[in-house]
Every structure is written in structure tokens, then in C-alpha cells.
ZAMARGU-4260 file (C-alpha; in steps of 0.2 Angstrom, whole numbers, plus 5000, padded with zeros to 4 digits):
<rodrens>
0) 4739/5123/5190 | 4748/5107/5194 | 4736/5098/5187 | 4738/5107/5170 | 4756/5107/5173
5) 4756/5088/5174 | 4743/5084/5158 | 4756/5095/5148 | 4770/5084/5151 | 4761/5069/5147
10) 4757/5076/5130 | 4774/5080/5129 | 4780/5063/5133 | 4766/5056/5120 | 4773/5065/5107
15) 4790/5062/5111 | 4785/5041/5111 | 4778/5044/5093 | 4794/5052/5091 | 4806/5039/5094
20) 4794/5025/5089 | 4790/5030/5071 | 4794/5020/5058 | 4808/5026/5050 | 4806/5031/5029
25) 4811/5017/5022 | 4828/5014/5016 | 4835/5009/4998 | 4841/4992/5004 | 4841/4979/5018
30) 4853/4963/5020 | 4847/4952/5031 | 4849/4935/5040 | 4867/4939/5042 | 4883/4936/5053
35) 4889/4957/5051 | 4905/4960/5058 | 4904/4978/5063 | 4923/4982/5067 | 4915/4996/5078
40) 4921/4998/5094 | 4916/4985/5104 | 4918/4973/5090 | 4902/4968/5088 | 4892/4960/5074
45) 4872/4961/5070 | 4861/4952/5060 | 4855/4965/5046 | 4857/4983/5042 | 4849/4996/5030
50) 4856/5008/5017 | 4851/5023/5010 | 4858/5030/4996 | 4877/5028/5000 | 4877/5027/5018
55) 4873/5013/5031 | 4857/5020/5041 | 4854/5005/5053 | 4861/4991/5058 | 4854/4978/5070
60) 4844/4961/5071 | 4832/4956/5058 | 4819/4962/5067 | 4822/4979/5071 | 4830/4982/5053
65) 4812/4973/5047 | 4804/4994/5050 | 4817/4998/5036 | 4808/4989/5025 | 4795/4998/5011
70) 4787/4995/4993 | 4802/4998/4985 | 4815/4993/4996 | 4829/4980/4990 | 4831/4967/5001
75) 4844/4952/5001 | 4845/4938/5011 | 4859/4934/5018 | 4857/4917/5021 | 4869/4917/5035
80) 4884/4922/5025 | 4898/4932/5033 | 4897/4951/5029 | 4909/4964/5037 | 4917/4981/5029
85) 4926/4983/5013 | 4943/4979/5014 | 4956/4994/5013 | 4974/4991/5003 | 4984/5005/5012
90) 4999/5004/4998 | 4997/5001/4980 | 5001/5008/4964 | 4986/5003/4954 | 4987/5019/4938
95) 5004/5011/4934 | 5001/4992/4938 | 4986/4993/4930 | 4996/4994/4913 | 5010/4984/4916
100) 5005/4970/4906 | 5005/4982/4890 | 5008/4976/4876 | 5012/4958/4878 | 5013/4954/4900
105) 5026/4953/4910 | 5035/4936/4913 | 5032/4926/4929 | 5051/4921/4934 | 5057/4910/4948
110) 5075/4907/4942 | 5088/4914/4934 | 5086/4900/4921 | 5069/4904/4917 | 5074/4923/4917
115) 5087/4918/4903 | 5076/4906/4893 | 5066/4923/4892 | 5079/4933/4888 | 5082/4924/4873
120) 5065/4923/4868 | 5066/4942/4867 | 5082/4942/4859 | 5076/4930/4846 | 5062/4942/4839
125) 5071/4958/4841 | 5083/4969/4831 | 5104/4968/4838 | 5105/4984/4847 | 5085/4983/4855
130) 5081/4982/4873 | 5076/4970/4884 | 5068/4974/4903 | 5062/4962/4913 | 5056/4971/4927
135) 5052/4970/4945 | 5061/4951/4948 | 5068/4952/4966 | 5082/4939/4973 | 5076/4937/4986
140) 5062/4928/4977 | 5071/4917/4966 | 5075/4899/4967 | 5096/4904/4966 | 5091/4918/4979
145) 5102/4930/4971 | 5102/4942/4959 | 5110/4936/4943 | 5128/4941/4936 | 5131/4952/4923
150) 5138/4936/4912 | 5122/4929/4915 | 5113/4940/4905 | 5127/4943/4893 | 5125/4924/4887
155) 5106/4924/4882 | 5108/4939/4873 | 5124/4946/4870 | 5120/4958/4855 | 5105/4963/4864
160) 5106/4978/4881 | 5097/4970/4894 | 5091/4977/4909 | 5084/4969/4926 | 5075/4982/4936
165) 5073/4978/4955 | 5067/4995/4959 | 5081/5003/4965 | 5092/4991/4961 | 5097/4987/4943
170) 5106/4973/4932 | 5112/4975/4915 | 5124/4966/4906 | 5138/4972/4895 | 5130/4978/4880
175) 5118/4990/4890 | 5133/4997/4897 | 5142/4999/4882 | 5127/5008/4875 | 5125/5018/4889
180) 5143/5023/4891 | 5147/5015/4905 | 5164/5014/4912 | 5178/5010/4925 | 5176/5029/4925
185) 5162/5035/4924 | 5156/5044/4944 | 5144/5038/4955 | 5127/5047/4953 | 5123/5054/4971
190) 5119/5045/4982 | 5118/5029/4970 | 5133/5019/4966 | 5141/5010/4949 | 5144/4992/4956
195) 5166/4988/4951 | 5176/4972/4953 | 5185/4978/4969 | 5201/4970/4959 | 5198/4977/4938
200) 5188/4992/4943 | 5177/4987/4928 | 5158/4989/4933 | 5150/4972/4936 | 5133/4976/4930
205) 5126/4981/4945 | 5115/4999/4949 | 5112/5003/4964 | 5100/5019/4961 | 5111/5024/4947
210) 5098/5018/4932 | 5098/5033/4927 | 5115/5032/4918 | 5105/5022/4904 | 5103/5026/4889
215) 5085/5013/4887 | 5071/5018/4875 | 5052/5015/4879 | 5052/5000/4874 | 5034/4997/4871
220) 5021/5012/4864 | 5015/5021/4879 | 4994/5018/4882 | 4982/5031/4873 | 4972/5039/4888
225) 4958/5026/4884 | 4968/5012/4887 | 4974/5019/4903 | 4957/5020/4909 | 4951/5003/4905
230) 4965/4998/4913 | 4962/5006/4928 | 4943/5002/4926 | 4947/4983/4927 | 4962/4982/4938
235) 4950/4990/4951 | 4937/4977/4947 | 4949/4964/4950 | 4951/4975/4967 | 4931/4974/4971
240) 4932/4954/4966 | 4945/4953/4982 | 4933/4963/4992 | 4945/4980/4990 | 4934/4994/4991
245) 4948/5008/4995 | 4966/5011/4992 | 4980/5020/4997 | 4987/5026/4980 | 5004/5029/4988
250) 5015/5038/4972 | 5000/5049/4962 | 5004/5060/4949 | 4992/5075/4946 | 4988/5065/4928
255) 4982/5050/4938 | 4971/5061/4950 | 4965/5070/4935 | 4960/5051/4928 | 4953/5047/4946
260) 4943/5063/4946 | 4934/5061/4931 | 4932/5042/4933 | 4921/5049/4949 | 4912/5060/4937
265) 4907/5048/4927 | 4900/5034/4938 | 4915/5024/4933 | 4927/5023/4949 | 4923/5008/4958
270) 4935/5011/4975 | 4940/5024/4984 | 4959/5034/4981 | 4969/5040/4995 | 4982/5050/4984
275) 5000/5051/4990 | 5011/5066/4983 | 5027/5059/4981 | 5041/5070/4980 | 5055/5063/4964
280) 5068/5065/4962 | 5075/5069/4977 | 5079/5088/4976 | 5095/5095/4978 | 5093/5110/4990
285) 5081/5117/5001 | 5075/5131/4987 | 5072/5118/4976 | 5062/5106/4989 | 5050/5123/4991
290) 5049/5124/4972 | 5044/5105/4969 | 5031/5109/4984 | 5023/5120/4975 | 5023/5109/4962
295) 5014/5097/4970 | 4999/5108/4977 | 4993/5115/4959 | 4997/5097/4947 | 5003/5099/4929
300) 4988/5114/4923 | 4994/5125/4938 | 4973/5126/4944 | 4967/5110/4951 | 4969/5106/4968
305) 4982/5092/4973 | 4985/5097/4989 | 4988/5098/5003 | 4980/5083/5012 | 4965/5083/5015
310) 4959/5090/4999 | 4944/5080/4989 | 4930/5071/4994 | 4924/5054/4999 | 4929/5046/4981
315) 4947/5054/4977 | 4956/5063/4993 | 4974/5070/4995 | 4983/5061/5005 | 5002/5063/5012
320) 5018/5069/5005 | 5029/5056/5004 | 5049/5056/5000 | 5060/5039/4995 | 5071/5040/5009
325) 5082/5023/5007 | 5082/5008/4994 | 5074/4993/4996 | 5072/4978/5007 | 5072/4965/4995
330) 5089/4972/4986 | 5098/4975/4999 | 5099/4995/5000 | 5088/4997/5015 | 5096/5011/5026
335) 5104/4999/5042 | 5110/5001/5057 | 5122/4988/5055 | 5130/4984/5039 | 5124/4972/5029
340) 5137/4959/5028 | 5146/4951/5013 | 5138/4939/5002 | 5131/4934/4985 | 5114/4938/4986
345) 5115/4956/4983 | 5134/4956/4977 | 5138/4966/4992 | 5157/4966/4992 | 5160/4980/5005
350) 5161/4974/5022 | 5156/4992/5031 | 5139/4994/5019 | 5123/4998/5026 | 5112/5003/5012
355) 5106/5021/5002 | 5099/5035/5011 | 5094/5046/4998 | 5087/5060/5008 | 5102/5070/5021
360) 5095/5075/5038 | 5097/5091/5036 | 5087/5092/5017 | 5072/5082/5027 | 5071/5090/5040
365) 5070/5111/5034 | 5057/5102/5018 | 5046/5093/5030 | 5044/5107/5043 | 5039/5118/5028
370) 5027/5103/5024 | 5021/5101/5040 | 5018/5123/5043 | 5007/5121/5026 | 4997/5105/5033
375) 5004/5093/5024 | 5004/5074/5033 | 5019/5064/5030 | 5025/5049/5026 | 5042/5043/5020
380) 5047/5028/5012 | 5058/5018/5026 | 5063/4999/5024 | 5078/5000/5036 | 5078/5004/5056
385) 5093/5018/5052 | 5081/5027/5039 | 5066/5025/5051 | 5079/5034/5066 | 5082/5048/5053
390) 5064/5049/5049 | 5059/5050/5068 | 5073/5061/5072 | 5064/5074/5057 | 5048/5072/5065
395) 5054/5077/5084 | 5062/5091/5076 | 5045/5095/5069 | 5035/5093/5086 | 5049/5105/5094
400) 5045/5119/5081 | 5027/5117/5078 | 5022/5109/5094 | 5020/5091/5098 | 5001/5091/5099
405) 5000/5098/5081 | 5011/5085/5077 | 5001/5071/5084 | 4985/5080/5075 | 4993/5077/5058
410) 4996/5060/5060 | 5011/5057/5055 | 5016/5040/5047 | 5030/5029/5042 | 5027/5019/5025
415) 5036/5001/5026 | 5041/5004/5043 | 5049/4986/5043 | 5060/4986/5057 | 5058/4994/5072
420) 5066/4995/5091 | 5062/4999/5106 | 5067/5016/5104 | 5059/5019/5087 | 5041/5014/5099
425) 5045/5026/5112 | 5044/5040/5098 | 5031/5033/5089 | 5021/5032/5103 | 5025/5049/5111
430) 5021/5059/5093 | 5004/5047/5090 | 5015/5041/5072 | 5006/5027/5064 | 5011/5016/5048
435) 5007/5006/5034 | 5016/4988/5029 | 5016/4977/5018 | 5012/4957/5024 | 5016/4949/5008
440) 5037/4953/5010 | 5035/4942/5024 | 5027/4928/5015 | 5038/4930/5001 | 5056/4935/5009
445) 5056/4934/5025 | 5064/4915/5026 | 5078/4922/5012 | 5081/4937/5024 | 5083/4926/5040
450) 5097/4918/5029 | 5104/4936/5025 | 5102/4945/5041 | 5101/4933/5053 | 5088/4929/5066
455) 5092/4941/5079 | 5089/4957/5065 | 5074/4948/5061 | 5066/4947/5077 | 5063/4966/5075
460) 5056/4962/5058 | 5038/4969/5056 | 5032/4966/5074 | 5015/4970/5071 | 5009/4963/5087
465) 5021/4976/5097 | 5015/4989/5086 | 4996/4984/5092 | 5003/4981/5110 | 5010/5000/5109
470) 4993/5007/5107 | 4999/5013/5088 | 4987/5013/5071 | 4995/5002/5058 | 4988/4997/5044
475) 4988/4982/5030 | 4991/4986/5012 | 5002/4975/4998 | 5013/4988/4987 | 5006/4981/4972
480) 5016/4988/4958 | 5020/4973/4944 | 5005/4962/4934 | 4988/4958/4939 | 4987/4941/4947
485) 4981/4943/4967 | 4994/4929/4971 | 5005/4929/4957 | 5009/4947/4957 | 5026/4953/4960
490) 5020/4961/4975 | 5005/4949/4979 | 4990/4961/4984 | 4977/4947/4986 | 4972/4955/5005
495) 4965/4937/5010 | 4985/4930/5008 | 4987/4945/5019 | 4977/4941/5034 | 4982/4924/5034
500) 5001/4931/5033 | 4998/4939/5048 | 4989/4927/5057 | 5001/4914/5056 | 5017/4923/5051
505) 5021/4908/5038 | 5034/4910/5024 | 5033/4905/5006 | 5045/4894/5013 | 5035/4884/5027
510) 5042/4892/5039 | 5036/4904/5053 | 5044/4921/5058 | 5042/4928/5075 | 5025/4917/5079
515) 5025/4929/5096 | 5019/4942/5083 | 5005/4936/5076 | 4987/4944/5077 | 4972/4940/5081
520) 4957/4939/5074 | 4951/4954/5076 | 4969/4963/5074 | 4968/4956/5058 | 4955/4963/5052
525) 4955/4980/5060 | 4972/4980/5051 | 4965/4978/5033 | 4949/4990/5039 | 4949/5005/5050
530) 4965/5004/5055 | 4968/5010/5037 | 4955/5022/5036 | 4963/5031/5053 | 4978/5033/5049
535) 4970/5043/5032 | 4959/5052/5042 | 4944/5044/5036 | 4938/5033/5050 | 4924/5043/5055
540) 4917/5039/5035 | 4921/5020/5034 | 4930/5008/5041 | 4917/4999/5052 | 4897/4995/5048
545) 4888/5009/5059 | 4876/5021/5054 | 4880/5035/5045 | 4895/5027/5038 | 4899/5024/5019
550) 4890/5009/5013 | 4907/4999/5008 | 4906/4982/5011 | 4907/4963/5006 | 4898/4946/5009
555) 4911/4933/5010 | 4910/4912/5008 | 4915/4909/5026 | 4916/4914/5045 | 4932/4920/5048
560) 4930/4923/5064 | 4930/4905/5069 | 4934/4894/5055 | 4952/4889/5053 | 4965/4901/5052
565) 4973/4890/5036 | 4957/4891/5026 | 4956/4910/5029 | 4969/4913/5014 | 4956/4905/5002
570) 4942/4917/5008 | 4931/4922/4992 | 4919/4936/4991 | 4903/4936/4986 | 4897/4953/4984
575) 4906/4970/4987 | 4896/4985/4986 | 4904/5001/4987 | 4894/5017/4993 | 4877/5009/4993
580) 4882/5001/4975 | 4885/4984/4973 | 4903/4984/4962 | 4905/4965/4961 | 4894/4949/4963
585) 4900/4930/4960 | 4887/4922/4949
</rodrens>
């Protein structure tokens, strides 16, 4: 009987051995002789994996991937070129950037004197009485580093309304007032503001979330839907050219997920949507918070599905609810705990302003709970610490109703989130709340805001090292919103600027900004990569190069894990293949 016993087991473990030495079928295709940064784990990097259809299947040395291999297998070789996992944009607005440049570009200023000479190029071919918008030019980014006067743009064209969008910020000069019927007064929208000379009362031509008061045509014909899908086609190829594979669509209107969906259907999507719902305009009680939630979930034809979070698939997913909650960093109604002082730059003239909280306390918090009870994840717009303190305040509030383990199960974020405290940490790290920023306002503004605010604000100024240090998830993204230039792009959203950014924590400027927070290499690109795909729930699908992941990825000119950090910013890709597909390949 032992004897029988014992010849059974052996088969047993024979057939067990062919088991888990077969070869495997083989795959659809291998890249080899590689240095594969993994991003799992431990970090790691391999030689050569193998994909099947659109998932990553192995991943391991040359050799061991070699029993991938069959007749009809694709295989690449590497030729020791640096590959690692499609990078992840966690903020963009790709369905309206896309068509920004409609219908002749928008101008690439860096002065008020160029903005003129523009001007009065526009006013030149136009008709009195026509508008001209010039939009997206921040202060904070021009030569005079200040926004300009209303005379300013009254001289270049004074038969002509002009408007200069910042966002939530606008200038106009005195004809677009006049049109608009625009007075000494006219009341303050709530909770925006009709700039006046504290000693005429007459308004200076400043709007701080007030443009609503005018009376500007759609200057340009809108796209048919065609255009608006070649738009979005090549905007995303110019995403896949930078190694983009997904994006976090942080403002998506049921048309856009409607465009998206069907882009999918038709093999024509070429990176992955994370679709915010953003909640505007900010509604003006509690009943009609519910109403517009509604709204949200069943889109413009009252059947798809937009909601909540979580609905989709691999391709185009619902993602948080997001309100505006303050104004803007880089025009000066960010929502302070301090005020932000008297000066020219933003023409702030009261002494006691902190900025525009758009959203009271008491609206956020009843509209969130409701949001949180239907399972939604949230997010709110926050570029100043006092909005971020109401924000956090809403989502204790939450955990106290709903429970603070369901609260940390919905991952809560912060969008912006660029100043913290200690405090805000404390919270974030007790509620598991997580958050996506935006590297390029550092380049860009964060020497004109040392100027503005001082260096002791600024030493709270998007610490992301502290962030990492807390044990929190951040991730990296651009808020790409104006024209189609990686680097010359309002917003720059080139992701390669980005990493660099936050290795070095250099300025536009040459200088450096809290160097005590820079990342390291592998920080770095967690940031742009799993981080990004955590914080959307997605990290168990992408992210990292594993098997049975999605098979998003790129080959890349260089090693950055060891060549220098200065040269990582002119990082070029080679191929970037989205879901077993290769998307991009440089000639």
C-alpha cells in the first residue's frame, strides 16, 4: 500500500513539473534586450516582456521571455533602449484645448507690448464694435509681471471691446464695458467682484469671476462635430508622441464622453480618459445641488451613463465630482489664509483680500455628503491653503456621517492642492486623501510668486517631497487648457518638463524653489505613473509593467534613471503602444 501510495505521488508531481514547465502559447509580441523599468513594487527593471492582445503576459530576462516566442510572434529589439510604463497626465482638458487654435491660433505673448501689437492686428481687420479675446495670458508669466491696465488695451483698440481672459480673472478695456453695460453701478455678481478706483468708483477693467456681466459674441464659428474629432484625434497623438498614454479629463461634459465613447468604438482613441464631472455653475442652494447631481449621472439624452465614478471601462471611465472652489493661483483669487497684500501685479488695492471662495461651507458640505452616500469620489478645485481647510473640513464631516473607513475607501482627492501645512497632512493622512498637481506653475510662476508672496508662504508651496514623506498618493499632471505646443503651451503639458521640474525644482527664471523638496528618481516617475492611476482606482490595470496589466508603454532615447537629471527634460520617445497597440513610432 505504501509503495502504491508513493508511485502515485510521483506521478502526481511529474504532471505537476510538465505543468509548470510547459511552454507557454505564444504571445502576440515580445520586446527584448531592454532596460524595462517596471515601477512595480520593488522597483525593479527586466530585460524583455511579452504581450498578448492588450495585456503584458510576462516580463523577465531575454531568456526566460525567449519561450514567448512562436511563428507569428512580433518581436522587437530593443537594442538596450530604456522602456518603462506609459506616462499618466492626471489634469488636462484635452476636448476643449484640442480646438483652441480654431480658426486662426491663439497668440504666444510675453509682454504687454506684444499683447498690444496683437491687439491692433485684430483691430485692424475687424469691424468697430467686434470683439477681441485674447485668452489664457497670465501675469504671472509676463515680462511686466502684471496684468495690464484698462488704458492699456483701450489705446491698441479703442473702438474695438477687448477682452483678456485669465480664467477667473478677466480684463477689458472701456469699450467692452460700455457694451456690456457696465457701471459705477452695476452690483457685484456673487461671490465675484467688479474691480472700482477706490477714489472715482468707476470700474477699472478688472473681473474677478464677474465675466459673466459681458455681453461677448462667439467670436469665431463653433467646430462641426468632425472638426472636433480630428482635433481631439491629433491632440492625443501629440499626447502618445510625448509618451501620454492616459489622462485625467478633469472638466468632461457628457458631449465629450459621448465623443470619447465612440472614438473607442471606432478604434480611434488613442489614450485612456479618466472623465471628471464638474459641477458649473456653482449652484445656489442645496435643492438645486441635488438637481444638477442628477444631471450629472444621466448626461444631456437622460440614458447613458455618466456616473457615478467608476462607470466605464478600461478606455473611457467616470471619474470624480469635482466643484471650483476658489480662483486661481496665478491671478491672484486663490482662497488665503493670509491676505494677499497690496500691489500691482493683480491690482489688489484691498489690504484685508484673501481671494474667492466660490462654494460656502455649509453648500459643500450637505452637496458632498449626498455625493459621497451615492459613491461618488471627490475632488475639488483648491489653489489656496484656506480653500484646501474648507475642503478638508467637508471631508471630516463626511467621515463623521458615513464613517471614516468608507471615506478612505473612496479616495478622496484635492485637485491643485498647492499649498499645504502641517495640519492639512495630519488630515490627509488620517482620511487616506490624495491629489493631483500641476509641476509646470512651478517652473513657470513660482519665482514671480516668491516676489508676491514672500519666501515664507512659499516654503509650503507644493511640497511634494512632504507629500511622499506622509505616505500620501500624488500624482503629476499639467492642466493643459490653451494651444498645442508641449512647451509653449499656456499651461505646458510636455511631462518630460515635468519630471525635470520636480527633480530640480528650477524656475523659468533660473532659480530653485524649496530644493529640500525635490524627488527622486523613482518619486519622479511614480509620480507621472501609478501614482496617477491610484489615485483613479486604476492601479491594479496599469501603471507598472507586470503581468496582467494593460500593455501601455513607451521606449524612450535615454536612461533616466542614471543619466543627468538636466538632460531628462529633453527626454524623447521612441515608441508608445497603448493596449498591446503601438500609437506612436519616431521614424
Amino acid at each position: 500500500m505504501l509503495k502504491l501510495r508513493s508511485l502515485f505521488a510521483a506521478a502526481v508531481l511529474g504532471a505537476s513539473s510538465l505543468f509548470l514547465y510547459a511552454k507557454p502559447e505564444p504571445a502576440d509580441f515580445v520586446l527584448r534586450n531592454a532596460k524595462i523599468i517596471t515601477v512595480d513594487q520593488k522597483f525593479s527593471t527586466a530585460e524583455a516582456l511579452a504581450v498578448r492582445a492588450d495585456k503584458i503576459v510576462a516580463v523577465g530576462s531575454d531568456r526566460k521571455i525567449a519561450e514567448w516566442i512562436g511563428p507569428n510572434t512580433q518581436v522587437m529589439d530593443a537594442g538596450g533602449k530604456t522602456v518603462m510604463p506609459g506616462l499618466y497626465d492626471s489634469h488636462v482638458h484635452s476636448y476643449k484645448a484640442s480646438v483652441s487654435e480654431f480658426g486662426g491660433g491663439a497668440p504666444l505673448v510675453h509682454s504687454i507690448a506684444e499683447a498690444q501689437d496683437w491687439i491692433r492686428k485684430q483691430a485692424a481687420q475687424k469691424k468697430a464694435g467686434e470683439w477681441i479675446v485674447l485668452e489664457r495670458v497670465y501675469a504671472t508669466r509676463l515680462k511686466e509681471t502684471r496684468l495690464p491696465t484698462k488704458a492699456e488695451l483701450d489705446e491698441p483698440a479703442p473702438l474695438n471691446p477687448v477682452l483678456w481672459n485669465s480664467g477667473p480673472v478677466a480684463v477689458v478695456n472701456s469699450k467692452a464695458l460700455e457694451l456690456s453695460g457696465i457701471t459705477r453701478d452695476t452690483p457685484n455678481p456673487t461671490p465675484g467682484e467688479i474691480v472700482k478706483d477706490p477714489k472715482t468708483g468707476e470700474p477699472t477693467g478688472i473681473l474677478r469671476n464677474a465675466a459673466q456681466l459681458l455681453k461677448n459674441p462667439k467670436s469665431n464659428r463653433p467646430p462641426t462635430a468632425q472638426e472636433q474629432r480630428e482635433a481631439v484625434k491629433h491632440l492625443h497623438h501629440l499626447y502618445n508622441e510625448q509618451g501620454i498614454t492616459s489622462i485625467g479629463e478633469r472638466r468632461t461634459e457628457s458631449e465629450a464622453i459621448d465623443l470619447f465613447r465612440d472614438m473607442e468604438k471606432t478604434g480611434e482613441l488613442t489614450v485612456r480618459v479618466n472623465c471628471t464631472r464638474m459641477m458649473e455653475p456653482v449652484p445656489k442652494s442645496i435643492g438645486e445641488a441635488i438637481a444638477k447631481l442628477d444631471e450629472l449621472t444621466t448626461g444631456t439624452n437622460k440614458t447613458a451613463d455618466y456616473g457615478p465614478t467608476g462607470h466605464g471601462d478600461d478606455w473611457v471611465r467616470i471619474g470624480p465630482l469635482k466643484v471650483l472652489l476658489d480662483g486661481g493661483m496665478l491671478i491672484g483669487t486663490a482662497y488665503m489664509r493670509e491676505p494677499w497684500g497690496v500691489h500691482d501685479v493683480y491690482q489688489i488695492t484691498d489690504p484685508k483680500y484673501r481671494g474667492i471662495l466660490n462654494v460656502q461651507p455649509e453648500l459643500l458640505n450637505a452637496l458632498y455628503l449626498e455625493a459621497a452616500k451615492r459613491g461618488w469620489q471627490l475632488t475639488a478645485h483648491c489653489t489656496g491653503e484656506a480653500s484646501m481647510d474648507v475642503l478638508l473640513d467637508c471631508y471630516t464631516k463626511i467621515g463623521k456621517d458615513i464613517g471614516y473607513r468608507k471615506v478612505q475607501q473612496q479616495r478622496f482627492l484635492i485637485t491643485h492642492a498647492n499649498f499645504a501645512s502641517e495640519r492639512n497632512f495630519a488630515i490627509c493622512k488620517a482620511l487616506h486623501i490624495g491629489a493631483d498637481m500641476q509641476p509646470a506653475w512651478l517652473y513657470k510662476d513660482g519665482a514671480s510668486l516668491v516676489e508676491t508672496l514672500g519666501e515664507r508662504r512659499m516654503n509650503w508651496f507644493m511640497p511634494l517631497k512632504t507629500w511622499f514623506d506622509n505616505g500620501l498618493v500624488v500624482g503629476g499632471g499639467s492642466d493643459h487648457m490653451v494651444q498645442l505646443d508641449s512647451i509653449e503651451s499656456t499651461n505646458p503639458w510636455n511631462p518630460w518638463l515635468g519630471l525635470w521640474t520636480v527633480l530640480t525644482r528650477k524656475t523659468e527664471r533660473d532659480g530653485i524653489l524649496n530644493p529640500k523638496e525635490c524627488l527622486t528618481r523613482e518619486q519622479a516617475i511614480r509620480f507621472y505613473t501609478i501614482n496617477n492611476c491610484t489615485i483613479n482606482f486604476e492601479e491594479a490595470k496599469k501603471g507598472s509593467l507586470e503581468p496582467g496589466k494593460l500593455a501601455d508603454l513607451i521606449m524612450i532615447d535615454r536612461d533616466i534613471l542614471k543619466c543627468p537629471i538636466e538632460n531628462i527634460r529633453d527626454t524623447k520617445v521612441l515608441l508608445t503602444m497603448v493596449g498591446g497597440k503601438i500609437v506612436w513610432k519616431k521614424e
